[in-house]
MIZALO-798927 format. One record per residue (C-alpha): x, y, z. Coordinates in steps of 0.25 Angstrom, whole numbers, padded with zeros to 4 digits, always signed. Example, Ala and Ser with C-alpha at 12.3 -4.5 7.8 and 13.67 -1.06 7.14 Angstrom:
BEGIN
+0049-0018+0031/+0055-0004+0029/
***
This chain:
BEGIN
+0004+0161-0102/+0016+0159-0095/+0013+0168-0082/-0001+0160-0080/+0008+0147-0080/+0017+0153-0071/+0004+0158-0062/-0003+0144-0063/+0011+0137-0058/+0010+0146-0046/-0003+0145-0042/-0001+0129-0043/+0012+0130-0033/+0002+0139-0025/-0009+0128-0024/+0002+0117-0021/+0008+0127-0009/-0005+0129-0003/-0011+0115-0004/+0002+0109+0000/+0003+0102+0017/+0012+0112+0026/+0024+0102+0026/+0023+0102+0042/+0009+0096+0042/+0013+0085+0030/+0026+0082+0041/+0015+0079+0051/+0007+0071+0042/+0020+0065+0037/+0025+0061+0052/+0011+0058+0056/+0010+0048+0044/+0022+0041+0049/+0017+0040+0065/+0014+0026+0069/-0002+0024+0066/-0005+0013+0073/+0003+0015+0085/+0014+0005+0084/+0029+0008+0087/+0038+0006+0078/+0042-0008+0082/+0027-0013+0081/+0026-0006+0067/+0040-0016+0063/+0033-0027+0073/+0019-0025+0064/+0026-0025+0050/+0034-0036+0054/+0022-0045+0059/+0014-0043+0048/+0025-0047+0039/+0028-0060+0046/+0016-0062+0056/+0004-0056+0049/+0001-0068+0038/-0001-0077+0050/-0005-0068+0062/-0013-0058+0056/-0029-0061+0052/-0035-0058+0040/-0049-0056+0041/-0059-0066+0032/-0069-0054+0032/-0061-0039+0031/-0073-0033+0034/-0078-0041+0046/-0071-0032+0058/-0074-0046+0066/-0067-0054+0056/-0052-0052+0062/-0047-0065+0054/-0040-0077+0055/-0025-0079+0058/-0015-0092+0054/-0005-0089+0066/-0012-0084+0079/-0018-0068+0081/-0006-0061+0089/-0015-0049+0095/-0011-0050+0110/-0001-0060+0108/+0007-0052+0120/-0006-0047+0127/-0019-0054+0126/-0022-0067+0135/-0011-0073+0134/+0001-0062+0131/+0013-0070+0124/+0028-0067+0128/+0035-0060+0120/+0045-0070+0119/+0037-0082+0115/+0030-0072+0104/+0046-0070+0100/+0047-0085+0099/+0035-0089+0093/+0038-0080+0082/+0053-0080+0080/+0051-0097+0082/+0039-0099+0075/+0029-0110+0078/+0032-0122+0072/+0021-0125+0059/+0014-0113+0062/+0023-0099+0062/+0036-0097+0057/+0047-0090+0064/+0054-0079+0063/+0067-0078+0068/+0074-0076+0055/+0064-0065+0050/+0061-0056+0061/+0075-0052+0069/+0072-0046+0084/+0069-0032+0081/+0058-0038+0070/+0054-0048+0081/+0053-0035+0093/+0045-0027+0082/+0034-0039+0081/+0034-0042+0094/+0030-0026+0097/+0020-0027+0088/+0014-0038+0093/+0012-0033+0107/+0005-0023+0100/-0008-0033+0094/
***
């Protein structure tokens, strides 16, 4: 009884073995997984996280109808897709003021929440809308 335990304990290991990832192809997947996937640098990731943490209740829509591709949303502070490229591109440091200052009844500033690295990050990410 005891060999046939002893039998069935190997087979299992057997099967776990053979059904087991070579550990080269799960590092791949591992490092793959962890590789940027939307094609930001690190800075714009930081610049992202950080926008939507401080930024994204007022600057970013939310769509009345989810399912309408056409329904983009409404905003309570203005859209910031090519605040630095479109028509009329802002300079970078009138963006840095407007946002550290704030806009008196209608944005809140962040000079004491975002320091300057925080305040590069956003700004990297918003060349990137």
């Amino acid at each position: 009884m005891n060999s046939r335990f002893a039998w069935l304990g190997v087979v299992c290991i057997y099967i776990a073995w053979i059904s087991a990832p070579p550990a080269a192809s799960a590092q791949s997947s591992q490092a793959s997984s962890s590789a940027p996937v939307s094609g930001l640098s690190e800075q714009q990731r930081t610049g992202k996280r950080l926008f939507l943490q401080n930024c994204g209740l007022c600057h970013v829509p939310e769509p009345k109808n989810p399912k309408d591709p056409k329904d983009l949303g409404t905003t309570v502070g203005p859209r910031l897709e090519g605040l630095f490229s479109g028509a009329k591109p802002r300079p970078e440091a009138v963006v840095r003021t407007f946002v550290l200052s704030g806009v008196a009844g209608k944005m809140p500033g962040f000079q004491y929440s975002l320091e300057p690295k925080d305040m590069d990050a956003v700004i990297a990410y918003l060349k990137t809308l």
